[in-house]
N, CA and C of each residue as an Amber inpcrd file, in Angstrom:
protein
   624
  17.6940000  -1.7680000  24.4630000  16.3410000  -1.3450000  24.7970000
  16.1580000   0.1730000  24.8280000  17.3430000   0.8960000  24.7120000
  16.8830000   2.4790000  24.7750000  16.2150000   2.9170000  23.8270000
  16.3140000   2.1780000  22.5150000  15.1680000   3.1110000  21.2270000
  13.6930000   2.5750000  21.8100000  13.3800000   1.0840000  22.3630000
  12.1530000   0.5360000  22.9010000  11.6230000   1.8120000  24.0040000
  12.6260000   1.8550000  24.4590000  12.1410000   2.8780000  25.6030000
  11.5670000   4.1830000  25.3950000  12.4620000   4.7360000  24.3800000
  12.2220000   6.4310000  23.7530000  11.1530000   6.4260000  23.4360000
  10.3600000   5.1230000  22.5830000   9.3770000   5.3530000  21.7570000
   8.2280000   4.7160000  23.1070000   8.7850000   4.4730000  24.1190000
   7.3990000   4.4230000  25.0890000   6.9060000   5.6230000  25.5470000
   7.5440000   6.9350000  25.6660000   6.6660000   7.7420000  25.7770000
   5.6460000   7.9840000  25.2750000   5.0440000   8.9620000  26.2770000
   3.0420000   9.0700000  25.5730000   2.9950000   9.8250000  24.7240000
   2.1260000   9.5770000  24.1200000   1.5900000  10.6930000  22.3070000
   0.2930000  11.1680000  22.9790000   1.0890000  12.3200000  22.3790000
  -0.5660000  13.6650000  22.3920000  -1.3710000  13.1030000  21.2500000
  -1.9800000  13.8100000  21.1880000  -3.1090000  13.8820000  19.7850000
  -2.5240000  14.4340000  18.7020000  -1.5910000  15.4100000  18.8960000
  -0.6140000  16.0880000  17.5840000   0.1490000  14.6530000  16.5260000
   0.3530000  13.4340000  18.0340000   1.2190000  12.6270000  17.0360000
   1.0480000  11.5340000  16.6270000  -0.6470000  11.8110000  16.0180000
  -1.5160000  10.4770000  15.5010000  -1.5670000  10.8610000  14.1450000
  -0.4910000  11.8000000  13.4840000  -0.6330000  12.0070000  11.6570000
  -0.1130000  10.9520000  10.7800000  -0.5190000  10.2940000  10.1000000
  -0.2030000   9.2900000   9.4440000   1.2730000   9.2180000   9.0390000
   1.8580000  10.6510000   8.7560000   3.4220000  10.8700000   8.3010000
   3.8480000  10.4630000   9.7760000   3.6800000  11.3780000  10.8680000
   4.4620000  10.7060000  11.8620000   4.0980000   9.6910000  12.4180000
   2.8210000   8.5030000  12.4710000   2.7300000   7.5170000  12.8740000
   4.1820000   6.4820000  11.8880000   3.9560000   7.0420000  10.6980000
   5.1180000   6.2460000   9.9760000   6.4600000   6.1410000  10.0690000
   6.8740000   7.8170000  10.5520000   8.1130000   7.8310000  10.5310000
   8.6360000   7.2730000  12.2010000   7.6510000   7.1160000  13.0250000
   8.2090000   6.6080000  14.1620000   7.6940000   4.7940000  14.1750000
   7.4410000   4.5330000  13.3890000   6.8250000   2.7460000  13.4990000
   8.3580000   2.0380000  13.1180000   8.0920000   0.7020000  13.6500000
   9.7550000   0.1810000  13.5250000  10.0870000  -0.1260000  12.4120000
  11.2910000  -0.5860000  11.6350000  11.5640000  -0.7030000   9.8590000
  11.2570000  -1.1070000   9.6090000  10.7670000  -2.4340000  10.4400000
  10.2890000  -3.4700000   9.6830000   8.5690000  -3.3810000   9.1240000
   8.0150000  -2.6240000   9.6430000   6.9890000  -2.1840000   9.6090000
   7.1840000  -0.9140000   8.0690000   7.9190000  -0.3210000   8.3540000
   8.1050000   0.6230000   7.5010000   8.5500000  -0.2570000   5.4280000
   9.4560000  -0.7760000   5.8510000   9.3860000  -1.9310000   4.6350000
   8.4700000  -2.4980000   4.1340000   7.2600000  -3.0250000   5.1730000
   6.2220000  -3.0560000   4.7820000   5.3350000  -2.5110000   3.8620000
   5.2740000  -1.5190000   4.6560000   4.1520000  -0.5530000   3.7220000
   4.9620000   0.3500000   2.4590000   6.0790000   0.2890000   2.7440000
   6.3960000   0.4590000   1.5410000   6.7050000  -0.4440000   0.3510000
   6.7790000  -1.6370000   0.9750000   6.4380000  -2.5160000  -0.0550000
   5.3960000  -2.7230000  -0.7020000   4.6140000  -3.4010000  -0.0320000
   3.1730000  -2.8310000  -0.1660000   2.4450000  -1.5580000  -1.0630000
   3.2950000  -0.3260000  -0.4690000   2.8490000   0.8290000  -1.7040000
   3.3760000   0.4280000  -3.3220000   4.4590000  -0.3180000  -3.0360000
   5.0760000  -0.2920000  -4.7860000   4.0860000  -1.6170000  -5.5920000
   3.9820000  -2.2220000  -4.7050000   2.9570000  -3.7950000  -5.1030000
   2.0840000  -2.9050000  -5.5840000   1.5490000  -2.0350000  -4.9390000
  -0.0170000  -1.4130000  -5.0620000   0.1920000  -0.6780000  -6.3930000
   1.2220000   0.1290000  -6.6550000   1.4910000   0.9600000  -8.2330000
   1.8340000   0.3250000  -9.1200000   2.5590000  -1.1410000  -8.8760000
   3.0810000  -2.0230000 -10.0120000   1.5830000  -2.7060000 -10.2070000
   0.7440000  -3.3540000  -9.1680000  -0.4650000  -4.1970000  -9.8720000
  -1.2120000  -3.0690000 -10.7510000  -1.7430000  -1.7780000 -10.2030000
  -2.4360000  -0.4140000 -10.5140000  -1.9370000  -0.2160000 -12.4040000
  -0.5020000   0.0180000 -12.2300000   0.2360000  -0.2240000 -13.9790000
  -0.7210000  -1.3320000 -14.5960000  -0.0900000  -2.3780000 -13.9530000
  -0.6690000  -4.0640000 -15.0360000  -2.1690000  -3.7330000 -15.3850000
  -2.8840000  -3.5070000 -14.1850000  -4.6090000  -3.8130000 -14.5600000
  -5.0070000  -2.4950000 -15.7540000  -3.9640000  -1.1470000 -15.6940000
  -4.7640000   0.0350000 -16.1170000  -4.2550000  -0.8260000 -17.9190000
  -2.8600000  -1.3130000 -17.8870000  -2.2500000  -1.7960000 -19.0860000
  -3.1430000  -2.4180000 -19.7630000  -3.8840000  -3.5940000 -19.0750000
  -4.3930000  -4.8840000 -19.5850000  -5.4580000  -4.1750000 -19.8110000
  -6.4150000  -3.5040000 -19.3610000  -7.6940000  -2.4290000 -19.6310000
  -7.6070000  -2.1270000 -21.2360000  -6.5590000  -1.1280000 -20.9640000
  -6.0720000  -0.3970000 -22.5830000  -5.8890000  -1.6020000 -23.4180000
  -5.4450000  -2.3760000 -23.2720000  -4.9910000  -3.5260000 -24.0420000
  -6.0920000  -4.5790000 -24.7980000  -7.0220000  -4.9800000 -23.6000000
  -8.4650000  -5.5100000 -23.8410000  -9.1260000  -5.2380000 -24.6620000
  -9.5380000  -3.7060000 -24.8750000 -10.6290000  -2.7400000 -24.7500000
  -9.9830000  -2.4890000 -26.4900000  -8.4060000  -2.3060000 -26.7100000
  -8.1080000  -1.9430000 -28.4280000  -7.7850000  -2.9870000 -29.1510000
  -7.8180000  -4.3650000 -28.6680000  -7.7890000  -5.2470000 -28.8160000
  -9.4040000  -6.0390000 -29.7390000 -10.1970000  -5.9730000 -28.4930000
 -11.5750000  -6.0500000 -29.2320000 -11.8350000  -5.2520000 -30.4150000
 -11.4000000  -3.8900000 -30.2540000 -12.5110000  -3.0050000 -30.8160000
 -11.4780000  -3.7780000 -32.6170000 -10.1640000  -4.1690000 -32.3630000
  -9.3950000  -3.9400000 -33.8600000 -10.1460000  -5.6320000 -34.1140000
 -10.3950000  -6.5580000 -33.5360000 -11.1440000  -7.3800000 -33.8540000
 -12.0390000  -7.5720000 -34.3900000 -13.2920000  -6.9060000 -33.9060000
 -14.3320000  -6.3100000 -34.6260000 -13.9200000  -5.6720000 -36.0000000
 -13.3770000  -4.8720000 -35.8500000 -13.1890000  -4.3840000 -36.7590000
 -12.9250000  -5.3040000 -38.4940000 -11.5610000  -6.3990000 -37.8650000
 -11.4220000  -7.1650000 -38.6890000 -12.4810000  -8.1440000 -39.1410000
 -13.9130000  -8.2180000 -37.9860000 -14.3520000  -9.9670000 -38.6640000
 -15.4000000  -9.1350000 -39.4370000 -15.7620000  -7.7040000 -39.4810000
 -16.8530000  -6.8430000 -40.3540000 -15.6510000  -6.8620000 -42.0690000
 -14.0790000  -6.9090000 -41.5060000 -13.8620000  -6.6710000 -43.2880000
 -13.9030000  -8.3830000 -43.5530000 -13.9990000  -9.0360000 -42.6350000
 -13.5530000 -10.7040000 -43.3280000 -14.8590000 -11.4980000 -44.0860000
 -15.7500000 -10.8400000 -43.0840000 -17.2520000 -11.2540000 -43.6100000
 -18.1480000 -10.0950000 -44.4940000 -17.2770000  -9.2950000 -45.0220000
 -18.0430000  -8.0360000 -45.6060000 -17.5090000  -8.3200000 -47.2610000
 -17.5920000  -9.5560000 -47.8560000 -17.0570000  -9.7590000 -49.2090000
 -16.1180000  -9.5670000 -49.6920000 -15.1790000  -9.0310000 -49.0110000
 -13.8650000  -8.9300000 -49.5130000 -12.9410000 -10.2520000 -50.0790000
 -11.8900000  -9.8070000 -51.0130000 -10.9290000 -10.7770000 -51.1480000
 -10.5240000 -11.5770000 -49.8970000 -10.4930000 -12.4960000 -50.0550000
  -9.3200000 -13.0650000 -48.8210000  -7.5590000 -12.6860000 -49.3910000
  -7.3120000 -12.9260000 -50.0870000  -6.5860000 -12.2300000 -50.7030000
  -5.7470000 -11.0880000 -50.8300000  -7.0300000 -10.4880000 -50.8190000
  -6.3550000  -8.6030000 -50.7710000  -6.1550000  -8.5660000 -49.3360000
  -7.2970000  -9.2140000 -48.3740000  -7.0720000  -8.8500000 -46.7340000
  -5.8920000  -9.7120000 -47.0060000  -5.2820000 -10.7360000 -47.1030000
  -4.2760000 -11.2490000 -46.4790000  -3.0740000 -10.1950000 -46.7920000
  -3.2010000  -9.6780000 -48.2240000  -2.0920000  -8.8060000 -48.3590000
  -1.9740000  -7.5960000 -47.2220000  -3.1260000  -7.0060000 -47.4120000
  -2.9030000  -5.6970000 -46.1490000  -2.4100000  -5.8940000 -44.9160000
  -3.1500000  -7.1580000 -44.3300000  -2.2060000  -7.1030000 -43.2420000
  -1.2900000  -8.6650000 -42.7020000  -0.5150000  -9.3470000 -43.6020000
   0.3880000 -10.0070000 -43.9860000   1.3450000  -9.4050000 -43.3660000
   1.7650000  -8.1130000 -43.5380000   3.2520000  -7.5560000 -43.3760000
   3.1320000  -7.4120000 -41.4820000   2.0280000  -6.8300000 -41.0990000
   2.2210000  -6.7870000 -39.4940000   0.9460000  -7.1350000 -39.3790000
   0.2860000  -8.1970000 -38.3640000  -0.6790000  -8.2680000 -37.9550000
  -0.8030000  -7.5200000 -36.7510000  -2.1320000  -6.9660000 -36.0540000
  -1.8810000  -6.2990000 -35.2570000  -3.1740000  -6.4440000 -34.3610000
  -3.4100000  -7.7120000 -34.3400000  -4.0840000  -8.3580000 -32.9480000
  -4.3480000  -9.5050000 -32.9160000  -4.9280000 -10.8580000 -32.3170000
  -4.5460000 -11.6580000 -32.2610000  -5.3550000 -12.7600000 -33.1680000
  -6.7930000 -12.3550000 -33.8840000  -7.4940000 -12.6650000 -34.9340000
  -7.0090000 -12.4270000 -36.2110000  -6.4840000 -11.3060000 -36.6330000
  -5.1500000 -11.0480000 -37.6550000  -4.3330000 -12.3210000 -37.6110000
  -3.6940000 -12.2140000 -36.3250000  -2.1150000 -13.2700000 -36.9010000
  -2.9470000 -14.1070000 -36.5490000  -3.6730000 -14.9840000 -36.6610000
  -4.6380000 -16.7950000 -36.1930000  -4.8070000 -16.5110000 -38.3750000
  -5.1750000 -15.3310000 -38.3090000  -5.9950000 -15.5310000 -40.0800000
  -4.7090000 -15.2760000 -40.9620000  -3.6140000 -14.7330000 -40.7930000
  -2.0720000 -14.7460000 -41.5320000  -1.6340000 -16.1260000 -41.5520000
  -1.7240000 -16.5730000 -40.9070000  -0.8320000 -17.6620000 -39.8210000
  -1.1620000 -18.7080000 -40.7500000  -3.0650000 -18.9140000 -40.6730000
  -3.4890000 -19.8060000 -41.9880000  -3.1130000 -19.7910000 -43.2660000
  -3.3180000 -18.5690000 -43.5020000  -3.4980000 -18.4220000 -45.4830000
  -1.9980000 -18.8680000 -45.4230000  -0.8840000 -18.1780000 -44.9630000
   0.7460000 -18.4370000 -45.0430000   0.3070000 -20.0610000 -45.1130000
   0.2920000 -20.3980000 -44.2050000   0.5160000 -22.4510000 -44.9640000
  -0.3480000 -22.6030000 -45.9610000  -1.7690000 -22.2380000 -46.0550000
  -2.0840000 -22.7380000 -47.2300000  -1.5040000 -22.3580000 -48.4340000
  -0.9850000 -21.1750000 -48.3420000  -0.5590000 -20.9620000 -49.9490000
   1.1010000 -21.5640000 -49.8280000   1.6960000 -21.5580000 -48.6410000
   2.9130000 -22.4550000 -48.4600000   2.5250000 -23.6650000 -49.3580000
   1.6470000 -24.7050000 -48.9670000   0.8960000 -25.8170000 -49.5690000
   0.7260000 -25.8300000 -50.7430000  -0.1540000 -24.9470000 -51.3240000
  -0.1550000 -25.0890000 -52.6430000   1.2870000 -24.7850000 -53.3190000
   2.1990000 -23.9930000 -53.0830000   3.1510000 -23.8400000 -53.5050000
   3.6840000 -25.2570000 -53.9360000   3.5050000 -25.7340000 -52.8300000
   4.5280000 -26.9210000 -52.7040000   3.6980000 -28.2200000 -53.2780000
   2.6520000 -28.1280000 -54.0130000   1.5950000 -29.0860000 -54.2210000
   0.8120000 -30.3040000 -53.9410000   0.6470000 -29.8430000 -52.9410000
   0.3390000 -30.8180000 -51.8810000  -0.6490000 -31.2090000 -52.3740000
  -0.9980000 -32.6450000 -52.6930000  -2.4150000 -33.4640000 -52.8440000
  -2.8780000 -33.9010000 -51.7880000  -2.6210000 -33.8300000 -50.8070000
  -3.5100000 -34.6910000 -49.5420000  -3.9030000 -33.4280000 -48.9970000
  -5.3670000 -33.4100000 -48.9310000  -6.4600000 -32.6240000 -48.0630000
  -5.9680000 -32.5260000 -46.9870000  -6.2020000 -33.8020000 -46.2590000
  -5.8600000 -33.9100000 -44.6570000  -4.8960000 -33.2890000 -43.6830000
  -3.5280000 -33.8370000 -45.3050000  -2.5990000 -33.5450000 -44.7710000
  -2.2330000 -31.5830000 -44.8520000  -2.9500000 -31.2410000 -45.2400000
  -3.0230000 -29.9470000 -45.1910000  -3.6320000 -29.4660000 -44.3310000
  -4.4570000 -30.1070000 -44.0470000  -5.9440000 -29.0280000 -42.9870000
  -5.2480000 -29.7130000 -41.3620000  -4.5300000 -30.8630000 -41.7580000
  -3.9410000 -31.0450000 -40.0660000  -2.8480000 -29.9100000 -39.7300000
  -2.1540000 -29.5480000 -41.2870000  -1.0120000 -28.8030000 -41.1970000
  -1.1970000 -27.1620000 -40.5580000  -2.4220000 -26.6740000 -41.0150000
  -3.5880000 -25.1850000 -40.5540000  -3.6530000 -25.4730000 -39.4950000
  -4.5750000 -26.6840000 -38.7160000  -4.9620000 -26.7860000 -37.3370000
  -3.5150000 -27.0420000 -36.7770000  -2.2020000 -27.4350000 -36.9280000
  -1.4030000 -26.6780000 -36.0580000  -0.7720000 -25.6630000 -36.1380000
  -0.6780000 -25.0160000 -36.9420000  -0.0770000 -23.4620000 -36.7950000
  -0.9650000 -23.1520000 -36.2840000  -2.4590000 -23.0730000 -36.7590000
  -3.1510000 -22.2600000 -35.7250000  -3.0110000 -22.0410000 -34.2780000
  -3.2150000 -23.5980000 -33.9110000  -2.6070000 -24.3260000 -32.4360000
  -1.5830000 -23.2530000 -31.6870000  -0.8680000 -22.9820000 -32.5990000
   0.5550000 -22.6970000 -32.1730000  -0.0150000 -21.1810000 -32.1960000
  -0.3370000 -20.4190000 -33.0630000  -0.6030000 -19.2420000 -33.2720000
  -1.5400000 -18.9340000 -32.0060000  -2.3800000 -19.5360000 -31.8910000
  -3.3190000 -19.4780000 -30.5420000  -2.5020000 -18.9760000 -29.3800000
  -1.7530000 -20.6670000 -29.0680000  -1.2330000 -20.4280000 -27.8170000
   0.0080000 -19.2880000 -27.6140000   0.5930000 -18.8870000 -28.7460000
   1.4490000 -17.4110000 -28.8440000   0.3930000 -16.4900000 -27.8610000
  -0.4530000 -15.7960000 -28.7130000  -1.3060000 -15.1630000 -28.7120000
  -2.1570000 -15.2440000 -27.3640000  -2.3680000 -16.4020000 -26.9420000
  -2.9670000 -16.2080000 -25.2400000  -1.7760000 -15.4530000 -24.5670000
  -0.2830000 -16.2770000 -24.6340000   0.9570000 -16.1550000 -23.4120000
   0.7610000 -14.4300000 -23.7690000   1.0230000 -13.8930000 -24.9360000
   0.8370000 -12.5210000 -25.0730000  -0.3980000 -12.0510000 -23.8810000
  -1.4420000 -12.3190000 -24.1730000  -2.3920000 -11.7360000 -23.5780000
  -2.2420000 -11.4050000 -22.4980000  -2.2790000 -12.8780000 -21.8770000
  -2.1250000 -12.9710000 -20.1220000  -0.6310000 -12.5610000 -19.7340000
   0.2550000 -11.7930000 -20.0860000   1.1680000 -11.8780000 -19.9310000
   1.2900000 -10.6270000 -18.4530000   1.8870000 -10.8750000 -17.8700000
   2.1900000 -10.3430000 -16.3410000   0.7880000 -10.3490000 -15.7120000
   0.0150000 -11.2530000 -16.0150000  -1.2240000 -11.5760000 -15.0770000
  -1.1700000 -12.6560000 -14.1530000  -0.1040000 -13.2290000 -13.9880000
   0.4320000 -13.8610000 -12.8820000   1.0730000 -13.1650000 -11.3850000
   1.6570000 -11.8570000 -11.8560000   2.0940000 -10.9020000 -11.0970000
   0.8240000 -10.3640000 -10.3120000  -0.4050000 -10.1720000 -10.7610000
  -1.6230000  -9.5990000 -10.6910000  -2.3380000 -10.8310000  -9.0680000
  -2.3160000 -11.9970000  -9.9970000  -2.4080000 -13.1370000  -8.8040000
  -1.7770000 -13.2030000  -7.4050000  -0.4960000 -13.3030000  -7.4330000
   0.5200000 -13.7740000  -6.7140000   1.0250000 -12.7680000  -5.5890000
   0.6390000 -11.4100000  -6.1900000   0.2850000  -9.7970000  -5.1880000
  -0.9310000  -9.9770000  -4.4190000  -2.1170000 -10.3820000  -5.4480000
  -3.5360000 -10.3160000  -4.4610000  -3.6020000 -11.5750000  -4.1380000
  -3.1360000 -12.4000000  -3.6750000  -3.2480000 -13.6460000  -2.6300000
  -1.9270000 -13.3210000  -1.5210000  -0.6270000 -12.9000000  -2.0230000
   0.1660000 -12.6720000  -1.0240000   0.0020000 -11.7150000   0.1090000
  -0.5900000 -10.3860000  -0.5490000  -0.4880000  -8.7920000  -0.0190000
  -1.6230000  -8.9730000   1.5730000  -2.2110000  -9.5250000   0.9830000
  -3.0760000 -10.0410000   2.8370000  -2.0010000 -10.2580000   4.1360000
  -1.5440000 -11.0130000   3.5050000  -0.4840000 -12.2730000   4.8830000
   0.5290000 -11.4430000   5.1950000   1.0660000 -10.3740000   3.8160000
   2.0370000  -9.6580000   3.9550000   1.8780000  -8.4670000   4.6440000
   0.2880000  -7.6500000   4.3590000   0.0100000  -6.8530000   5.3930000
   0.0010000  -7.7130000   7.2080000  -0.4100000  -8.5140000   7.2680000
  -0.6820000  -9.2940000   8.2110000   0.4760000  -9.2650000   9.2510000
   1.4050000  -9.5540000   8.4160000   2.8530000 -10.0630000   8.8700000
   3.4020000  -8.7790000   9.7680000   2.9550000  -7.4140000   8.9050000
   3.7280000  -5.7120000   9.1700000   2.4390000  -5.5890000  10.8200000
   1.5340000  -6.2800000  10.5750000   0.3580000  -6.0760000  11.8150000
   0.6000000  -6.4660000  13.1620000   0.9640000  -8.2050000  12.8870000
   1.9680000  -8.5710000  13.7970000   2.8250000  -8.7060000  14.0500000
   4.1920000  -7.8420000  13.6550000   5.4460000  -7.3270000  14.2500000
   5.0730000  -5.6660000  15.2410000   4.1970000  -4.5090000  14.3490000
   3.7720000  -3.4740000  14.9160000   3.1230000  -3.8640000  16.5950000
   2.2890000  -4.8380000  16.5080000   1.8720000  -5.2970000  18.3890000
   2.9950000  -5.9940000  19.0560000   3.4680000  -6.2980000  18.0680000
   4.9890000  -6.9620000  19.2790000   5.4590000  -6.1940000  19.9080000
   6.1130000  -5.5560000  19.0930000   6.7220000  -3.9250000  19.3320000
   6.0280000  -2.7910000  20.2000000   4.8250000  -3.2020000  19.8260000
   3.8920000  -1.8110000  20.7830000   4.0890000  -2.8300000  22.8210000
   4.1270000  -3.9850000  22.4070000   3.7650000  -4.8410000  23.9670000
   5.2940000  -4.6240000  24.3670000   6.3450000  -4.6690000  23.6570000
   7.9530000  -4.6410000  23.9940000   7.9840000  -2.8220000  24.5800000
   7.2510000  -1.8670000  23.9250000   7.8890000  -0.7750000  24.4790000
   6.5650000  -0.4210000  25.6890000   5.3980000  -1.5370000  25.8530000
   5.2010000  -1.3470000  27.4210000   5.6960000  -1.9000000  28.0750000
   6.4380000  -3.0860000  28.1430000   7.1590000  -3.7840000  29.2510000
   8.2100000  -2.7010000  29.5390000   9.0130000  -1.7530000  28.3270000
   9.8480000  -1.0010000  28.7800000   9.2430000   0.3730000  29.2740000
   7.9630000   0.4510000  29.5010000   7.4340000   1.8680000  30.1840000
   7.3660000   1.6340000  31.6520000   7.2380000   0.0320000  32.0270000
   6.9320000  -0.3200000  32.7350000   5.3550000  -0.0130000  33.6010000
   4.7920000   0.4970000  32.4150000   3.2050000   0.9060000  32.8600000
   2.5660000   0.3460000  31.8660000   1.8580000  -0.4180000  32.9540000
   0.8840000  -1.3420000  32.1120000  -1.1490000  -0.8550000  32.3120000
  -0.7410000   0.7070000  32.3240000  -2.3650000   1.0160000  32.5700000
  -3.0750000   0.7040000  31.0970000  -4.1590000   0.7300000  31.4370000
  -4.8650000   0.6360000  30.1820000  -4.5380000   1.6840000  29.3240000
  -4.7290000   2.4080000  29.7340000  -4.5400000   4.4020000  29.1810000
  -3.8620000   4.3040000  28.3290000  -2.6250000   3.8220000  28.6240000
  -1.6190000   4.2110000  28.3120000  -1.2610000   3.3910000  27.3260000
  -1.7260000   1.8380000  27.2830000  -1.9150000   0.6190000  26.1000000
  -2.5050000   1.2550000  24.9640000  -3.7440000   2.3610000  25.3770000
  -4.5590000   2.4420000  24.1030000  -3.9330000   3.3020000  23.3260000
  -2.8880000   4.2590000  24.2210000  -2.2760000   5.3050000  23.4480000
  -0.8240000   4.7450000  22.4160000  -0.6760000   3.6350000  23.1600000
   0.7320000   2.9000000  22.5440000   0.6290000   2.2220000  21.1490000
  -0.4420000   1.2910000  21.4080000  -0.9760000   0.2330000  19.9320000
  -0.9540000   0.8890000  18.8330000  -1.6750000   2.3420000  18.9020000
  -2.3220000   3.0900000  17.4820000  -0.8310000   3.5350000  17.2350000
  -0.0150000   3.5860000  17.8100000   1.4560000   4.0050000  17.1680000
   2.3360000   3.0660000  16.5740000   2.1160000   1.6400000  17.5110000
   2.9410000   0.1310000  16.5440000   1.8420000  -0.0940000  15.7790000
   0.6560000   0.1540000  15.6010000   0.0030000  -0.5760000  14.4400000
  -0.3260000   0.5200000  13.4130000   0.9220000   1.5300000  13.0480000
   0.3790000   2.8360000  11.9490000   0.2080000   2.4430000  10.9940000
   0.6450000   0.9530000  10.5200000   0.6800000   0.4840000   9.6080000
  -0.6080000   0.1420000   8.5910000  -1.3240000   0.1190000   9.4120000
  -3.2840000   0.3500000   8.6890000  -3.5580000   1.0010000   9.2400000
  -3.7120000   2.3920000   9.8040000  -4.4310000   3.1090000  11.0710000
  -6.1170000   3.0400000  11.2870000  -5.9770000   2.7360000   9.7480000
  -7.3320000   3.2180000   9.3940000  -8.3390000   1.9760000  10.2080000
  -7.9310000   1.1170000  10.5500000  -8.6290000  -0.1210000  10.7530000
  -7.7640000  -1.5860000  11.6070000  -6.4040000  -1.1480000  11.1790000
  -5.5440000  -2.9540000  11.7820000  -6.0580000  -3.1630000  13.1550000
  -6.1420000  -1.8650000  13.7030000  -5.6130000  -1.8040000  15.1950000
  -6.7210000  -1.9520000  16.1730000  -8.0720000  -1.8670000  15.5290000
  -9.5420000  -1.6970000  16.1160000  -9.6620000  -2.8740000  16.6180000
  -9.5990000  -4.1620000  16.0990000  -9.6950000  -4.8470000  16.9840000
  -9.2670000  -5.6870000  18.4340000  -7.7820000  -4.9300000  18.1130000
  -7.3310000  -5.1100000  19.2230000  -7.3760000  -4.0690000  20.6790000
  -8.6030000  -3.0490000  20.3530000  -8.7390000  -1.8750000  21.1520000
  -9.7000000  -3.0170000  21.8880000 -10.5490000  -3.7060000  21.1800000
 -11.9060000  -4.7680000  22.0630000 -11.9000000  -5.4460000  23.4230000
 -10.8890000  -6.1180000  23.0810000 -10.2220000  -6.9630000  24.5800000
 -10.1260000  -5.7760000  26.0750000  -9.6370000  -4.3920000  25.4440000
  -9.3020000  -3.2350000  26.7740000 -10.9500000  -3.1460000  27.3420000
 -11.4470000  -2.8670000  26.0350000 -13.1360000  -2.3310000  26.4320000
 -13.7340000  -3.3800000  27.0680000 -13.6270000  -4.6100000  27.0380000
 -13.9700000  -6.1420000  27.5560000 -13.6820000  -6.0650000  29.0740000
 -12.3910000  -6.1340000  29.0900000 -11.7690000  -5.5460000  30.4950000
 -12.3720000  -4.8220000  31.4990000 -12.4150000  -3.8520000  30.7810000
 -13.1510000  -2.3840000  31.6140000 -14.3700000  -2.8840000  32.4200000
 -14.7610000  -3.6570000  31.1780000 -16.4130000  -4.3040000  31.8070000
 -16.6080000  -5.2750000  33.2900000 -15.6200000  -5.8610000  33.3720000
 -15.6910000  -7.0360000  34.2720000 -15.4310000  -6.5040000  35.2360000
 -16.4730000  -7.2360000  36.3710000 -16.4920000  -6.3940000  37.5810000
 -15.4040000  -6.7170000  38.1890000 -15.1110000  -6.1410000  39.1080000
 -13.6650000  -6.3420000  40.0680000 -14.1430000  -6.9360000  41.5870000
């Protein structure tokens, strides 16, 4: 109990700075928010990625259905970009012509059996082409449904801790509660801790 104790002394006003609310909050708290900070730069990466990604994605799309519907060979487009497609309307339109002229190669007389043979590569070409898309947008999910509970979790260990180093002040004034909390709960300053200031002010009220 002696670190519980050290950290029951009272804080001035000097030692409500967010650096030192942090560097004195307990590890587990501190793991927190630093977890939390890296969640916050790794989702920040994905969304700015998927942005850039979206945004040159469309525009090379466009681009392609103005040369596909602008009279051109099918032909010559398949040649140009045959060797690398380079978005995901490209390889769906490679993906085709490759079996059909696979097909004719191979002289295929059945219609059907050709146009079933297109509708699955496409199939296949599709679903490539989504997993690409969405790809680390599960990470994106699984941060913003977790990161609540997980802040939550750093919220209620910080009041444990703040109620453990008043039992060890052995002063249980109000005063001295309000000065304690904002130091176990540095962990949001901005806001975790406000509502648990309510209950003191509640208090205050009731007559004696």
């Amino acid at each position: 109990m002696p670190e519980v104790a050290q950290s029951a002394l009272p804080l001035t006003s000097s030692d409500l700075s967010l650096l030192t609310l942090f560097w004195q909050a307990h590890w587990i708290v501190k793991g927190v928010m630093v977890g939390l900070l890296v969640c916050s730069v790794w989702v920040w990466a994905i969304a700015v990625d998927k942005i850039i990604l979206y945004a040159r994605t469309s525009r090379a799309m466009d681009k392609f259905e103005q040369a596909f519907w602008s009279g051109q060979s099918l032909e010559e487009l398949y040649r140009n970009i045959s060797s690398r497609p380079s978005h995901s309307m490209a390889a769906l339109f490679v993906a085709a012509m490759r079996e059909w002229k696979r097909s004719l190669e191979g002289q295929a007389r059945s219609f059907a059996g050709l146009q079933m043979r297109i509708e699955k590569v496409m199939d296949v070409t599709i679903t490539r082409e989504i997993e690409r898309l969405e790809n680390r947008l599960l990470v994106l999910a699984t941060v913003g449904s977790a990161g609540p509970f997980i802040g939550l979790f750093g919220t209620v260990w910080g009041i444990m801790t703040s109620f453990q180093s008043i039992a060890a002040s052995k002063n249980t004034s109000l005063r001295w509660s309000r000065r304690a909390l904002p130091r176990r709960c540095s962990r949001r300053r901005s806001g975790s801790w406000l509502p648990y200031r309510r209950p003191f002010s509640t208090i205050n009220s009731v007559p004696r």
